[in-house]
N, C-alpha and C positions, 0 to 999 in steps of 0.2 A: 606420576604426579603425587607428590607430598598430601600425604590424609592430615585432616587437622582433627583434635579431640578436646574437647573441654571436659576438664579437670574441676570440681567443683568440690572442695574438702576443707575445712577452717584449721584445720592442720599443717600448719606451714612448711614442718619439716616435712612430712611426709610430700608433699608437692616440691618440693628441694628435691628430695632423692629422685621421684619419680619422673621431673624434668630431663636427669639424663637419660634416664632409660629408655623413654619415650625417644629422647634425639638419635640415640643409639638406634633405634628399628625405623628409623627415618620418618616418624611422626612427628608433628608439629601441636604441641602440647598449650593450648588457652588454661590457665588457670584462673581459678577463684576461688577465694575464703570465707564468700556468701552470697545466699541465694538473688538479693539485688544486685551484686557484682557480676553474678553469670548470664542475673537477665539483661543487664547492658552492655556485656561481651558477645551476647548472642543477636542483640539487633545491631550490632556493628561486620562481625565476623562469624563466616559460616562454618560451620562443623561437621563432621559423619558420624561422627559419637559425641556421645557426651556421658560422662561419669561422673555419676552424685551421688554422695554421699548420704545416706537419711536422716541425719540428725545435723543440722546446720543453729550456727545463732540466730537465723533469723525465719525460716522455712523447716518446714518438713520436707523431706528430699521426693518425698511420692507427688508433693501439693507441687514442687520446684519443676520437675518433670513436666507436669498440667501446662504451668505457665510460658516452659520451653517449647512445648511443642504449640503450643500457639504463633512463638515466634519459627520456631526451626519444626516443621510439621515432617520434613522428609527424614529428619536425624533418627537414628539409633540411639537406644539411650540404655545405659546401665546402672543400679542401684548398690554402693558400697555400702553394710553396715557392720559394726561391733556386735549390735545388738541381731540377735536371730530372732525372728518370732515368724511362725507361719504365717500368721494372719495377715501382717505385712507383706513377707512373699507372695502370697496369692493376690493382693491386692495389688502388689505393684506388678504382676505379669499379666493379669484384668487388665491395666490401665495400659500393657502395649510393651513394659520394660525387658528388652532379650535376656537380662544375667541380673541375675542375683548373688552378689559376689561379699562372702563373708572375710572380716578383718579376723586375725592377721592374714593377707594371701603375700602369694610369693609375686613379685614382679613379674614374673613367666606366667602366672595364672593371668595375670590382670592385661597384659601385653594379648594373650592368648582370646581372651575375652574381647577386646576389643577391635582383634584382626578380626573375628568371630564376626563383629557388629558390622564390620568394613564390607564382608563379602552378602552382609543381607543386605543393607544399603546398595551396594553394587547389582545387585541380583532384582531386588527391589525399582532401582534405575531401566535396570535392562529389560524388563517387563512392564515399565512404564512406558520405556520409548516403543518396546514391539506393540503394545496396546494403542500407542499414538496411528503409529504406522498401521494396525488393524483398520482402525478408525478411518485413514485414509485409505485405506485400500477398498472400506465398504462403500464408503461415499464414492470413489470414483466406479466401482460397479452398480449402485446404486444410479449413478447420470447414467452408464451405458444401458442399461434396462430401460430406461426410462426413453434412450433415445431409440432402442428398440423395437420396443412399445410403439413409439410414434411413427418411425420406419414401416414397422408394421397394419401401423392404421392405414399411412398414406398409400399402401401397397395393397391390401385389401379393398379400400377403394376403388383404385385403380381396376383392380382385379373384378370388384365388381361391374365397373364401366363395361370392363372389356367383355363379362358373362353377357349384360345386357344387351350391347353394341351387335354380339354373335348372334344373338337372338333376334334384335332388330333386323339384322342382314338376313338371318335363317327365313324369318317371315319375309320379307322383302322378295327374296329367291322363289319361295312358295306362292305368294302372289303371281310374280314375273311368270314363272309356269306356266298358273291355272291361266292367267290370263294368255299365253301364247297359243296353249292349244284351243282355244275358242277362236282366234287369230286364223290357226291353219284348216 
């Protein structure tokens, strides 16, 4: 199945170049040249990643992020900048971002980063669905206890009937007895 990634960078050429490269590793490449354009590419089409940029004309790429995962809460998301500042790095991996990927990289870095995002997404998926499936597996042990449980009331009653009932007969027997040998 074709992964799709949104590309969010106001750099036109560079989204030029990187469209082939992307089709080349068999990804499916959304672009955008600003932060309203990717937030209306993301409530139409879904994503596994998404690559932003931090410095856009209209967004900060970390505030851009915030706004995506509102729409797209399951995506991966990575941070491209020119500019290095720790402060930034730490803030955008605080706020959930896997890669921190500084300008210039090679296309193998950024390809590399992105398979990267594909296999926590996936990993991410597959831990959600074993957690679905947990969930149902406790509930349906949870009904079998429960009908256990009541198995068990019905049968302890029972159980007590029948202590009773033996006891009823026991005395009964001990009467019949006493009273025969006064009889004979």
């Amino acid at each position: 199945m074709k992964k799709n990634v949104l590309l969010v960078d106001d750099n036109q050429q560079m989204l030029d170049e990187l469209r082939d490269i992307f089709k080349d590793n068999k990804i499916n490449l959304l672009a955008a040249d600003s932060g309203k354009e990717a937030l209306k590419l993301a409530e139409k089409e879904d994503f596994d990643v998404a690559v932003v940029d931090i410095r856009l004309p209209d967004f900060n790429g970390v505030e851009l992020i915030d706004k995506l995962k509102n729409v797209r809460p399951n995506s991966i998301y990575l941070l491209i900048t020119a500019y290095t500042s720790a402060e930034t790095a730490i803030k955008a991996l605080q706020k959930g971002v896997l890669d921190y990927i500084v300008k210039p990289f090679s296309p193998e870095e950024l390809i590399n980063s992105v398979k990267k995002g594909f296999m926590e997404k996936d990993a991410a998926e597959a831990s959600e669905k074993r957690l679905e499936e947990l969930v149902k597996e406790k509930g349906l042990l949870q009904a079998k206890v429960m009908m256990l449980e009541q198995l068990n009331e019905i049968f302890m009653d029972r159980e007590k009937k029948i202590l009773d009932l033996k006891k009823e007969v026991n005395e009964l027997l001990l009467r019949l007895n006493e009273n025969t040998k006064y009889v004979l």
